[in-house]
N, C-alpha and C positions, 0 to 999 in steps of 0.2 A: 524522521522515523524514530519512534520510538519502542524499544524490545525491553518484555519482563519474561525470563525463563521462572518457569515454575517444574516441580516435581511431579504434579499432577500426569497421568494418564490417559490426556485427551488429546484431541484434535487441537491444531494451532487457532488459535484466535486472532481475526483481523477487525479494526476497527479502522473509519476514516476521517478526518476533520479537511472538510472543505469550506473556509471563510468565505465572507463574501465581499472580501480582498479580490477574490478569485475571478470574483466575475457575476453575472446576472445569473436567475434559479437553473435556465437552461444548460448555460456552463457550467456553473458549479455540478448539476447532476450528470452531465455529459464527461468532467473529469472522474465524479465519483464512481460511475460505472465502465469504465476504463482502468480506473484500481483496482476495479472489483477482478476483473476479469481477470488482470495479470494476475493477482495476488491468488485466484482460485489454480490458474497453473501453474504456480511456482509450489503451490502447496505442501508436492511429494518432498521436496527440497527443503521445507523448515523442520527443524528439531521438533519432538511430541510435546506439548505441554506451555508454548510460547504463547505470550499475548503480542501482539503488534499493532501500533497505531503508527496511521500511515499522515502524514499531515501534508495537504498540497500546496504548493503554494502559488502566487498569482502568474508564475511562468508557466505553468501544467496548463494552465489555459489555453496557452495559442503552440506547445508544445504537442509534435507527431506524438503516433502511439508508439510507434520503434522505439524516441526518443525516451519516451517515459520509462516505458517496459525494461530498459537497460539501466535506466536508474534506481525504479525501485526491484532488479534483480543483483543490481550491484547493493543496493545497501542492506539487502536480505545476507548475500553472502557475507557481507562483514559483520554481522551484525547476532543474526539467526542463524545459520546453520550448523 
């Protein structure tokens, strides 16, 4: 995970990097859109103005969503909020 805090006055920004380490186009957008999702409800939870890139790696593949979801809301909290 990578976080840039800016002073800007916007909405947080997510971005995703999903290799194809990860797995075939099905996987890869099947984890991509499981980042998405967490990352849209963790939202209220980032600081204004954050950019974040979320980078998966080839274990988010065959990892639950519980398991994901607690990871990138652990590494929000240390990171972003």
């Amino acid at each position: 995970m990578y976080v840039v805090r800016t002073d800007e006055d916007r909405s947080p920004r997510f971005g995703f990097i999903v290799s194809k380490q990860v797995g075939v186009a099905v996987t890869r957008n099947t984890v991509r859109r499981r980042l998405k999702a967490i990352s849209a409800a963790a939202l209220p939870d980032v600081r204004r103005g954050t950019d974040i890139v979320i980078r998966a790696l080839p274990s988010a593949a065959g990892a639950e969503f519980d398991h994901l979801q607690a990871e990138v809301v652990k590494g929000l909290r240390r990171r972003a909020a």
